[in-house]
N, C-alpha and C positions, 0 to 999 in steps of 0.2 A: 536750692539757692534761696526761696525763702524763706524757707526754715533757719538758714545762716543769718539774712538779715533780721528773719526775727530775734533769734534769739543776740546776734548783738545790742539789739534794740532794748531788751529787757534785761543784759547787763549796764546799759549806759543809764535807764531810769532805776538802775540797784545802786549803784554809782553816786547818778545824782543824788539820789534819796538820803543818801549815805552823807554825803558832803552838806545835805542843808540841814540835815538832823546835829550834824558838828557843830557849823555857826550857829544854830539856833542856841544849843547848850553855851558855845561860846557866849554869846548875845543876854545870854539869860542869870550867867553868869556877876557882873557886875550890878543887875539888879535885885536880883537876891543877897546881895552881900549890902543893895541900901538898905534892905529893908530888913535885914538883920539890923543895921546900925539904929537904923528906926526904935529896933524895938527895946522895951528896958531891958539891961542887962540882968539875965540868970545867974545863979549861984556860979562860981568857978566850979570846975569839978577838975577832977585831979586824973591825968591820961598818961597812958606811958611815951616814954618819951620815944621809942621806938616804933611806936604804932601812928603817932603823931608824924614822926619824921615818912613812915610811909604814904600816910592821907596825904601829905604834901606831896609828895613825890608821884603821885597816882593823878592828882588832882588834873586838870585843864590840859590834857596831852591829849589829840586826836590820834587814829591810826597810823596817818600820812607824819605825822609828826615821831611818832613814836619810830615808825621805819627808817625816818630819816636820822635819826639819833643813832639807832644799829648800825646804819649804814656806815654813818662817820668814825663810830669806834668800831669797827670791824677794821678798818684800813682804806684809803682810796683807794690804791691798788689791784688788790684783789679782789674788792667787794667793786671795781667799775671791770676790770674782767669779766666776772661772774653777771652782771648787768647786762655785758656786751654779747654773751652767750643765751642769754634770757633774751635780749632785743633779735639777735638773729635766727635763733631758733623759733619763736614766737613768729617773723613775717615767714620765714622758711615754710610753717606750719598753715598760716592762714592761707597764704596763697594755693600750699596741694588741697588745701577741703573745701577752697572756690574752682579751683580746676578740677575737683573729683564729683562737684558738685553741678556743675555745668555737663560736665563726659556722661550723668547719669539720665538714658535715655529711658523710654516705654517702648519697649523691643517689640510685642506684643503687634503693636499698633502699627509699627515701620513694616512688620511682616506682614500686614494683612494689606498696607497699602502700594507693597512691591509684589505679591501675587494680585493684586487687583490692576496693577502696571501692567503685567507681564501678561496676564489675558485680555486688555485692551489694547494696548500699544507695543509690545516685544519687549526687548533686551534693553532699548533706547529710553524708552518711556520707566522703567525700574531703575538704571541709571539716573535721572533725573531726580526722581524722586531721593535717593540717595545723596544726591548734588545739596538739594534744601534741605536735608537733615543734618541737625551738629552730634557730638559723640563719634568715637571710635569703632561701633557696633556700625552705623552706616559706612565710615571708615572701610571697614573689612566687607562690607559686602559689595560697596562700591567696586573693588578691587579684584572680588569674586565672579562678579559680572562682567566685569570689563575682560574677563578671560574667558568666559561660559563657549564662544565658539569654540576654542579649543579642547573644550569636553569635560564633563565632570570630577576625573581624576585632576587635572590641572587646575580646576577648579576651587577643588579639596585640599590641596595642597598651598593652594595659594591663601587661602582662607588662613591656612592653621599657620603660615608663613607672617602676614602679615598681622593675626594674631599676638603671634610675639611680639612682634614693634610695638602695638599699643601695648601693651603691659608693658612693655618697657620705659612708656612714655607717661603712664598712671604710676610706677612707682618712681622717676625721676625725682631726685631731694630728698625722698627718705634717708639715705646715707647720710645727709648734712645735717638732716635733723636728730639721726643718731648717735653723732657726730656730736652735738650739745649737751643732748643728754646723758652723754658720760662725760663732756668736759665740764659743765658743772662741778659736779662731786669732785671731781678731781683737784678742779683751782678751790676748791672749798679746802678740802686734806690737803694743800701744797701751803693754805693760808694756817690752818691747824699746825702742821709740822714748825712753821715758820715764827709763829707765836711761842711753841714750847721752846724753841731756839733763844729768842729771847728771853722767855723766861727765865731760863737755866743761867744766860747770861747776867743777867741781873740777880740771879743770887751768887754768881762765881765773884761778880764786883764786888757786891756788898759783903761777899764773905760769912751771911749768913740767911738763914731760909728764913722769912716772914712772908705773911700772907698778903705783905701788900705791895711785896716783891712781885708777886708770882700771880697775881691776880690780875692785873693787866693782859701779860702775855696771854695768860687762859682764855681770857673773856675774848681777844681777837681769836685765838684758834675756834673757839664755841660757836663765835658770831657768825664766820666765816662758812664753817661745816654746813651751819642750818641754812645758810641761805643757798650754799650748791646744792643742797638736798631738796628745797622746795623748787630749784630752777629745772631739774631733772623730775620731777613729779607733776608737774606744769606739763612740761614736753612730751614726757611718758605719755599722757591721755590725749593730746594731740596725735604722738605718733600711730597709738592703738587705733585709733579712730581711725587713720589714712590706711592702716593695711588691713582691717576690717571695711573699711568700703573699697578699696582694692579688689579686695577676695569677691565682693560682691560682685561688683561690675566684671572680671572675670570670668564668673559662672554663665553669669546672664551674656558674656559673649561667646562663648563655647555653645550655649542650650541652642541663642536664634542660627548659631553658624549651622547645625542640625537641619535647627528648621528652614535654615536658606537651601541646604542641599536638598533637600526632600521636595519643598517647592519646586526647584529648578529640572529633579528627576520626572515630577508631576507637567510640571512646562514642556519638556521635550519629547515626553510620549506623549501630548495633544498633538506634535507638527506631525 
């Protein structure tokens, strides 16, 4: 968990840094152009007028600016779809690697303080200690214990029983976030398709094919495409993340569920 705050911490000061390095240039901008004016004027020199029209066009656009510009000639449409898919898959995602990140215990330590229960105080006192631990690894032993008079096959079984609930309850939302991750792409090609439609129609109107027929439509299908494709690659390393720590917390509850039988076989040949 604090590895999550930190690292939101050091995207929000990459962020910042980002945003005051913008106005700064902005800020910087109109005094460099006094003191241009300041100075005597240089020979004219002679620039192409396409390269000129670029410098212009490049000139005084931040990032947030420039997105925002895509955005609106992409379509509202499909480019707030694709947003809406990016906003829920994104909290979908935060919230499992704050829950996967709280469920992750030191199994290690819960076992050496439930065999140190179980030879001072019994079944009661292991119980307990299980009681004040969060995660789903005291979850399953909680459970394991609260069965142990009926003997160690029931035990075992109940282990591996309620096992599966927690995994079932550490992968919960994976599906909705998989769910984004291909509906991205999707409304991106549905916005692609949707542009070439136009296109063609604006040269059926017109009666004949020019490029500035058909440049339109294109630029929304292009526009459209790249933004489902980054909203799905976004999500991708989110979702990867949640079922590589999935996997993990898994092992690590199978390994202690072992070592809780072995303890409890150890506990009952002392009585």
């Amino acid at each position: 968990m604090k590895k999550l705050f930190a690292l939101i911490a050091v995207l929000c000061m990459l962020f910042v840094t980002a945003s005051t390095s913008v106005v700064a240039q902005d800020n910087a901008a109109p005094a460099a152009t006094e003191v241009e004016k300041a100075k005597p004027a240089a020979p004219a020199v002679v620039a192409d007028p396409e390269e000129k029209a670029a410098v212009q066009a490049e000139g005084g656009k931040s990032l947030h600016s420039a997105l925002k510009q895509k955005f609106i000639e992409g379509g509202p449409g499909f480019m707030s779809s694709i947003l809406v898919a990016l906003i829920l898959g994104l909290a979908l995602s935060i919230e499992r690697v704050v829950y996967l990140n709280l469920a992750t215990s030191n199994n290690k330590k819960l076992l050496i303080k439930i065999e140190d229960a179980l030879n001072t105080g019994g079944i009661e006192a292991a119980k307990e200690v299980c009681r004040n631990e969060r995660g789903p690894v005291a979850s399953i032993f909680y459970q394991g214990l609260d069965r142990s008079h009926e003997g160690l096959d029931v035990v075992e079984k109940t282990v591996v029983a309620y096992g599966g609930v927690q995994a079932g309850l550490l992968e919960k939302g994976l599906s909705w976030i998989a769910l984004f991750i291909a509906l991205g792409p999707m409304l991106g090609f549905m916005g692609t398709v949707i542009g070439m439609i136009g296109a063609f129609d604006a040269i059926e109107v017109a009666g004949d094919i020019s490029p500035t027929l058909v440049a339109g439509g294109i630029k929304i299908a292009l526009i459209t495409t790249v933004f489902g494709l980054i909203v799905a690659m976004i999500l991708q390393v989110f979702y990867n993340y949640c079922v590589s720590k999935i996997d993990s917390i898994v092992n690590s509850m199978e390994d202690a569920s072992i070592s809780l039988i072995d303890i409890l076989v150890k506990y009952n040949s002392k009585k």
